[in-house]
N, C-alpha and C positions, 0 to 999 in steps of 0.2 A: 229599607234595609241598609245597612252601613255596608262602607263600601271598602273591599280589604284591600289592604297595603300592597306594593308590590313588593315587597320581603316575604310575607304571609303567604300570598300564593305562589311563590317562587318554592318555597317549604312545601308547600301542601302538594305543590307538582315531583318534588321532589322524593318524597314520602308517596307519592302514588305510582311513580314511577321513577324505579333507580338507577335503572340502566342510563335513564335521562343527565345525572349525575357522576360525572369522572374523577375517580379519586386522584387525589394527589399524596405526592410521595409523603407526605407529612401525617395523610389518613391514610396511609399505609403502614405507615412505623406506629402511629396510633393504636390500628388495630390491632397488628403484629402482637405489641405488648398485651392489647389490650385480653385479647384471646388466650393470651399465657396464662393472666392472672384469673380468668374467668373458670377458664379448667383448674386451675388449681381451686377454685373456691366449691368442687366439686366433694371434695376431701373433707374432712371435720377439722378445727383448728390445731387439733390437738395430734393429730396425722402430719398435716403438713408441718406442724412444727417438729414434729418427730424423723421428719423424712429430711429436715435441714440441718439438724443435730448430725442423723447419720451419717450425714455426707460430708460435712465438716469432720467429725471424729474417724473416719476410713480415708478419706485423703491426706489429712494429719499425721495418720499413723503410718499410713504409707510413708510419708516425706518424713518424718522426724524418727520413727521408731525402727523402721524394718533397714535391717544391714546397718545397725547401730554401729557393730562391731568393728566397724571398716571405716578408715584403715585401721589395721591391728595394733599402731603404734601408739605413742605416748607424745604430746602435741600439746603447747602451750601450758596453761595453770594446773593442765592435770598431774603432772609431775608433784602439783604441792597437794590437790587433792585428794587423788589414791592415798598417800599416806596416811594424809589424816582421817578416810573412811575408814582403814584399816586400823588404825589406834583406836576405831569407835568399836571395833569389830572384839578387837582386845581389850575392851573394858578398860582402858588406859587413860588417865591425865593424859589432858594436853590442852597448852591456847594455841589459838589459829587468830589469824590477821583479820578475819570476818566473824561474824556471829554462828553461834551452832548448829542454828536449823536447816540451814543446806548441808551442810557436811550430815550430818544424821543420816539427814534423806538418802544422801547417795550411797551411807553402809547401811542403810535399809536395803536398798535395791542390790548391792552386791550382797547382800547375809540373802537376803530371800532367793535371791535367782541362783544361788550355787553354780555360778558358773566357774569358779574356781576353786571348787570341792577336791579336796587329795592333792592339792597342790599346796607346799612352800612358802609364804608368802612374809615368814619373819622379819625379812629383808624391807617390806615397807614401813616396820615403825620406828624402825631406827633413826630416821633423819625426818629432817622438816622437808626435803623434797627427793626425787629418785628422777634417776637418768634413765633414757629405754632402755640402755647396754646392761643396767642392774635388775632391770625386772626380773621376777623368776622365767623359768622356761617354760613355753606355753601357756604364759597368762594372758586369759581374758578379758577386753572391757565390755564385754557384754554385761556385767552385772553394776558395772560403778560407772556405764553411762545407760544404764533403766532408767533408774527415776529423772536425770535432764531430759531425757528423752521423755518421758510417759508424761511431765508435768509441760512441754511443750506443747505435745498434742493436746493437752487438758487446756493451755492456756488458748489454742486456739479455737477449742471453746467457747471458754470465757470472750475472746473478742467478737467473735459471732452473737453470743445474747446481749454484750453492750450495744452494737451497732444496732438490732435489734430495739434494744432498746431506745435510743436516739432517735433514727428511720422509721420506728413503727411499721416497715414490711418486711415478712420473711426473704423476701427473692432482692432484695436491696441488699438486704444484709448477709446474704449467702453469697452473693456474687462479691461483694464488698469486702469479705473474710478470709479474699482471695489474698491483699492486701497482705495478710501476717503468712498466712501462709505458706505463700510464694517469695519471701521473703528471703534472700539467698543467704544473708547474712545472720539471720535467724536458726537456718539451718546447721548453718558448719556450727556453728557456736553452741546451739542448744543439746546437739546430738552428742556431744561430747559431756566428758566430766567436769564440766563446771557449774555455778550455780546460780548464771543469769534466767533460764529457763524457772526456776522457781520463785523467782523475784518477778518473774516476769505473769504467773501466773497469779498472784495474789495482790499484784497493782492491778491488770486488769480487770479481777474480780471485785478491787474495791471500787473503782472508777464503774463498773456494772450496780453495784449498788448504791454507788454517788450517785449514778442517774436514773437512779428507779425514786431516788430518794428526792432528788431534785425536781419532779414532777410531781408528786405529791402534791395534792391540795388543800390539805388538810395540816391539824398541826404534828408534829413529828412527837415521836416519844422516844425517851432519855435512851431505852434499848435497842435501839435503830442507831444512833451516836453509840452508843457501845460497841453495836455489831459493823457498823463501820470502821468503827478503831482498830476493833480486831483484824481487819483486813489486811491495812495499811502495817503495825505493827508486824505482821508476820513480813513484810515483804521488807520490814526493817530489819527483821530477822536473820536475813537471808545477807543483804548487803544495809551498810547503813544511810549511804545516800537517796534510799525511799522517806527518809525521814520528812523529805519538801512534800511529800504526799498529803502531809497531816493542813497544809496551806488548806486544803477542801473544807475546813472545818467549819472557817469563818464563812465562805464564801457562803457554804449551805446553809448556816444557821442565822445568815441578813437574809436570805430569802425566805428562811423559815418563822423568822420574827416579822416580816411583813405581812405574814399571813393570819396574826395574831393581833390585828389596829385596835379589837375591846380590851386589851388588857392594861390594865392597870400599871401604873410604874411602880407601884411595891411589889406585886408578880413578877415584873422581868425580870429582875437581878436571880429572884429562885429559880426560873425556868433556865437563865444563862449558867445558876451555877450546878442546877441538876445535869444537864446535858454536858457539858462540859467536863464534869466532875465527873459522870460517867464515860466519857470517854477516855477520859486519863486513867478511870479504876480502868478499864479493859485493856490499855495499852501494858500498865502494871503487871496485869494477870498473864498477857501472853510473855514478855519477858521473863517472870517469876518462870512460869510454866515452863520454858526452852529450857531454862537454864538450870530447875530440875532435873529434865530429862538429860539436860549434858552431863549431871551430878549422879545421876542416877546409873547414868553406862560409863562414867568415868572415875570408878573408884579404885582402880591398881594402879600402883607405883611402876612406872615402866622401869628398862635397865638403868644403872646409875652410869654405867658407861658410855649409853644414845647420847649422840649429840642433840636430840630430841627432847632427852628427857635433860640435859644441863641448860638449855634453853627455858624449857618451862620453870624449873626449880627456881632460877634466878629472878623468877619474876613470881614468885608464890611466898603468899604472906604465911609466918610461922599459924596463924589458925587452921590454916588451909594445910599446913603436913601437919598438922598435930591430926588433922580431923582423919586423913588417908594413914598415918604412922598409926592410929587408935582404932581403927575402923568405927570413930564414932554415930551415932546416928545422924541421917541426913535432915537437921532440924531446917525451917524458913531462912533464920538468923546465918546458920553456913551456905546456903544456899544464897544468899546478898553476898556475903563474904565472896564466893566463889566467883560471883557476877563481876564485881569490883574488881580480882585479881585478874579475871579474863580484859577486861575494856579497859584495864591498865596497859595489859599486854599489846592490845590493838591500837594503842595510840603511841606507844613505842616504837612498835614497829610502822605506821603508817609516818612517824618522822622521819624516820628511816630510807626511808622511797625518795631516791632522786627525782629532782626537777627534769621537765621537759628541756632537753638542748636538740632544739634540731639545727644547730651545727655538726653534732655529733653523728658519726658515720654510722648509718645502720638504723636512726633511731624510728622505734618505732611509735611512738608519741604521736599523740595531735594535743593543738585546742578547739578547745568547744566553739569556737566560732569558728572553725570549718567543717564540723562534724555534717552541718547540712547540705557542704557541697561533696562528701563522700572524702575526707581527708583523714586522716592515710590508711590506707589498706595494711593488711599485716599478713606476711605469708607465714603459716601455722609449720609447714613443712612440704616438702618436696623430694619425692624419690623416682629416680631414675631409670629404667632397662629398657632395651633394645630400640632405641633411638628415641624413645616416647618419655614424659614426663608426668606424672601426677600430683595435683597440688594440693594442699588445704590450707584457703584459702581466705580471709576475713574478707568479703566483696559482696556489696548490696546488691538488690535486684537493680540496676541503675534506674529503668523509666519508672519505675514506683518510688526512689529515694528520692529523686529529684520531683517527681510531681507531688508527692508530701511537703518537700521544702515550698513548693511556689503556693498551696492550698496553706501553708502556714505563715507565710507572705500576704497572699490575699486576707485572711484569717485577721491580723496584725492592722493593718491598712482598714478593714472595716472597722472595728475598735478604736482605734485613734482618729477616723473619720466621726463618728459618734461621739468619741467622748470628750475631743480636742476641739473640733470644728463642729459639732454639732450638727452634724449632717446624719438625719434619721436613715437605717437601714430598709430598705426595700421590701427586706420579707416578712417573713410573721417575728412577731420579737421571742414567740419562742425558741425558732431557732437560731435566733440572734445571742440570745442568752445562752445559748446553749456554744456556741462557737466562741460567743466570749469567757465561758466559764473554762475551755482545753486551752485556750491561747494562755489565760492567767497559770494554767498548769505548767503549761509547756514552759513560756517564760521564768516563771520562779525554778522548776527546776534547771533552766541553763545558766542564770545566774546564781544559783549556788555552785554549780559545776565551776563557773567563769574564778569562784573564788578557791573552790578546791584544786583548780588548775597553778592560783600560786603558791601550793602549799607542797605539790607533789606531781609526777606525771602522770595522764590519764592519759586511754584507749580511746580506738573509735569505739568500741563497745559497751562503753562507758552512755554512749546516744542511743542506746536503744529504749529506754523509757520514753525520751523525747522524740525518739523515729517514729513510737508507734502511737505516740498523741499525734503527732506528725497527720497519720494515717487516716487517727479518727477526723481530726480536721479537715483532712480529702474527703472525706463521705459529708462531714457536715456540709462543708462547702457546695460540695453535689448536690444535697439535699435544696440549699439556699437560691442555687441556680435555677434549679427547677422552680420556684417560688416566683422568683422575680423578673424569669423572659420565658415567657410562652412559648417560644420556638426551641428552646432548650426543653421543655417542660415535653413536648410533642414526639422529639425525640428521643427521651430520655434512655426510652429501652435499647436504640440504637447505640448512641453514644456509652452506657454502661457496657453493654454485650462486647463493645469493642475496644474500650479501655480495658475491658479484664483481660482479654485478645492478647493482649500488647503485652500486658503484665506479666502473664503465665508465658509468653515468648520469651521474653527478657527474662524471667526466671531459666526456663529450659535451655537458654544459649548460655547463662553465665554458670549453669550444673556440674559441668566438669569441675569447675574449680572448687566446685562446694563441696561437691563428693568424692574427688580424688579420684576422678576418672584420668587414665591417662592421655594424652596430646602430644603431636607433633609439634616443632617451636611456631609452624607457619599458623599452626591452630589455636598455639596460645594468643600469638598476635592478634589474630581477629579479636581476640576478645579486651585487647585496649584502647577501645573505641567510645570510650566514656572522655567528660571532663576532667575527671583528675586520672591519672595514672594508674592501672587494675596488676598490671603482674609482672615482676623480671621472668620473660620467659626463657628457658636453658633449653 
C-alpha cells in the first residue's frame, strides 16, 4: 500500500477533526464573506438583483431627491436656467449657451410637478438670467430641480449595473455604488437646477453598455453601434464636451474586429463602414430629434422689448423669422436651419467666456490638472442667523476624491508599465483591458478639457465625468488587487466593508456643506482639514 504524504494526512486529520484546526484571522475574514455570499445565493438571481436595484434607488432618492427644495434660494447657473425652463414652459424662441435637452427636461419637471401653479412667473422670460431678489413671491424649485434631481438618482443606477457589469458581483457592486452616491459633490450640484445630473446619467449608461459591449464574444451588429451612439449623443445633448465619449468607438470596434481573423479584406472596409455609418446615422437622429422637439415648443415670438428676446433676434437667420412671422410648417429643412441658428449662438457666446485669471480676486476657476487634487472649491451661497452659518457648497467627499485620483495613478502606471516597458500585468488581461480601456477615457477626456481650458474658464465641475471614471478605476483597481496578492484576495470582504466605512463617514462629515445645514465658525473649521482648502468660514 502506498504510503501517504504528510500534507495528506495532516488534511485528513484535519477534515476528521476540526477543533484540531485553529483558524486564523485571514479564515476568518474568509468565511465572514464567505457566509454573506452563501445566504445570499439562497435567493433566485433575479431577487437578489432586485433587492440591489432597490437599495441603490431608495438611498438615491433619499440623498438626491427628498428636500430637493432646500435651500429655497437661487444658487449658481440656476439663475440662467429657470429662465430658460420657463421660456420652454411659454412656447417661446430662445438660444441658450448648451444644447436643449436639459433645459426641456427641467420645464418637464417644473410643467409636470405644478409646484408653482397660480403663481406669476412672467418675470422669468424676460431676461437671459434672474437674481433671487426678482423671483416671484413664494416660488418654488421643487419643480425645476425634479428632473436634476430624479435623473441623479436614475444615474446612480446606471453606475451600479456598470460596476456590475465590470465586477460580475452584486455585493461588489452595491457596496462600490457607494462611491457616486456618497459623493458630496454630486450632491449639492445635481440637486439643484442645473444639467450636469442629466449628462451625467447618459454617459454612464453609455459606458454600461460599452461594457456589456465590450465583453461580447461574438461579432457585434451595426445596431449595438447605433444604440451606443445614441447614448453618448444624448449626453452630448445635454453639454457638449461629452462629445470625447464618441473616442469608445474605435477602441470597441479594434477589439470587435479581432474577433473577426476569417474575414476577408474585401469584407472589412463593409463591416467598418456599416457600423460606423450606423452610428453616425444614430448620432444624426438624436440631434435631428432634440432639435424638433426644441422647434416644436418653441414656436411664439416672445416680447420685442425682453432683452431675451433682442438677444436671440440678433442671432436668427431671416428663414428662421420668416418660419415663426408665417407660422409655417415645421419641415426637416427648418428644422437644420434652426439647429444651425442655435450652435451659432453657442459658439458666440462660448467666446464670450473669460479666461481663467487666478490673479483675479474672487476667481473661481480652476485647471484641469488640479481638478484631481480637489482645486478649487466654490462656495454656491451662504446665509447667515443667529450666530450659525449655512453653506452650499461645491466640496467632494474628500477620502473618495482622492482615493479615485491615486486608483487613476495606479491605473496610468500599469499602462505605460505594459505598453512602454513591456512589463506584463499580473492579473487576468481581462481586467487589464478593462482598466486600460477607462484610463484611455479618462485621459482623452482631460486632454480635451486641457485644451478647452485655453479657450475659456472652466469649473471644478467641469471633472465630474472624469471623477467618476476616476471611481470606476477604484473598483477596477480593487478588482486587480484581489487577482494578483492573495492576502488582499483573503481579505477582501474586510478591506471593502471598511473602505465603504470611511467613505460614507467622509461623506456624512462634509453634509452640512452640502446641504446647507447650519454651523458654528468653530464647526466649519473642522471641516478644512483636507489638502486643498474646503471653506471661508464666517
Amino acid at each position: 500500500m502506498a504510503k501517504k504524504s504528510k500534507a495528506t494526512q495532516a488534511n485528513n486529520d484535519v477534515a476528521a477533526n476540526p477543533i484540531a484546526h485553529t483558524p486564523t484571522a485571514a479564515d476568518t475574514d474568509a468565511s465572514w464573506w464567505d457566509r454573506v455570499e452563501k445566504f445570499a445565493t439562497r435567493f433566485p438571481g433575479g431577487v437578489r438583483g432586485g433587492l440591489c436595484y432597490l437599495i441603490v434607488a431608495s438611498v438615491a432618492f433619499c440623498v438626491f431627491v427628498v428636500n430637493r427644495a432646500d435651500p429655497p434660494h437661487i444658487f449658481w447657473d440656476e439663475n440662467y436656467h429657470v429662465t430658460s425652463a420657463e421660456r420652454y414652459i411659454n412656447g417661446l424662441m430662445q438660444f441658450e449657451p448648451h444644447p436643449p435637452l436639459g433645459l426641456m427636461l427641467i420645464a418637464a419637471g417644473e410643467y409636470m410637478s405644478g409646484a408653482n401653479n397660480g403663481i406669476d412667473k412672467h418675470v422669468l422670460v424676460r431676461d437671459k438670467q434672474i437674481s433671487g431678489d426678482s423671483l416671484p413671491k413664494d416660488f418654488s424649485f421643487a419643480g425645476m430641480r425634479l428632473m436634476p434631481s430624479l435623473f441623479a438618482a436614475l444615474a446612480a443606477l446606471a453606475f451600479y449595473a456598470l460596476l456590475y457589469e465590470l465586477l460580475e458581483n452584486r455585493w461588489y457592486a452595491l457596496l462600490l455604488s457607494s462611491l457616486y452616491v456618497f459623493e458630496n459633490a454630486f450632491v449639492v450640484h445635481f440637486r439643484a437646477t442645473h444639467l450636469d445630473s442629466f449628462q451625467m446619467f447618459f454617459t454612464i449608461g453609455g459606458l454600461w453598455y460599452f461594457a456589456r459591449l465590450w465583453k461580447s464574444t461574438v461579432v457585434l451588429k451595426w445596431w449595438q453601434y447605433a444604440a451606443l451612439a445614441a447614448w453618448f449623443a444624448c449626453a452630448t445633448m445635454i453639454k457638449v464636451n461629452a462629445v470625447v465619449l464618441l473616442i469608445a468607438f474605435p477602441l470597441l470596434y479594434f477589439k470587435d474586429a479581432r474577433q473577426q481573423p476569417d474575414k476577408s479584406r474585401i469584407n472589412w472596409p463593409v463591416d467598418f463602414l456599416s457600423k460606423s455609418g450606423s452610428a453616425i446615422a444614430s448620432i444624426l437622429l438624436v440631434f435631428f430629434l432634440v432639435f424638433y422637439a426644441h422647434a416644436l415648443y418653441s414656436r411664439n415670438i416672445p416680447e420685442a422689448d425682453a432683452s431675451a428676446t433682442k438677444q436671440d433676434f440678433e442671432n436668427m437667420s431671416p428663414e428662421y423669422k420668416q418660419y415663426l412671422d408665417k407660422h409655417e410648417a415645421l419641415t426637416p429643412r427648418m428644422v437644420v436651419i434652426i439647429a444651425r441658428d442655435y450652435f451659432k449662438f453657442m459658439d458666440k457666446d462660448h467666446k464670450g467666456v473669460p479666461k481663467l485669471d487666478v490673479t483675479k480676486p474672487g476667481e473661481n476657476g480652476s485647471h484641469p490638472l488640479h481638478w484631481p487634487f480637489h482645486d478649487r472649491n466654490i462656495n454656491y451661497r451662504w446665509d447667515s442667523a443667529d450666530g450659525k452659518t449655512s453653506y452650499v457648497q461645491l466640496v467632494g467627499n474628500q477620502l473618495a476624491w482622492y482615493c479615485g485620483t491615486a486608483a487613476m495613478l495606479l491605473s496610468l502606471l500599469l499602462v505605460i508599465n505594459y505598453r512602454v516597458f513591456a512589463i506584463r500585468p499580473r492579473g487576468t488581461i481581462g481586467t487589464y483591458q478593462q482598466i486600460e480601456t477607462f484610463t484611455i477615457l479618462y485621459a482623452a477626456y482631460m486632454i480635451l478639457h486641457l485644451w478647452i481650458i485655453t479657450q475659456r474658464v472652466l469649473y471644478l465641475y467641469h471633472y465630474f465625468i472624469g471623477l467618476m471614471i476616476s471611481y470606476v478605476l477604484l473598483a477596477l483597481m480593487w478588482k486587480y488587487l484581489c487577482e494578483v496578492h492573495a492576502g488582499f484576495d483573503r481579505h477582501k470582504g474586510k478591506i471593502l466593508g471598511i473602505a465603504v466605512s470611511l467613505f460614507t463617514l467622509s461623506y456624512f462629515f462634509f453634509l452640512p456643506l452640502t446641504n446647507h445645514y447650519p454651523l458654528t465658525k468653530e464647526q466649519c473649521e473642522l471641516r478644512n482639514v483636507s489638502i486643498s482648502h474646503i471653506v471661508d468660514c464666517n
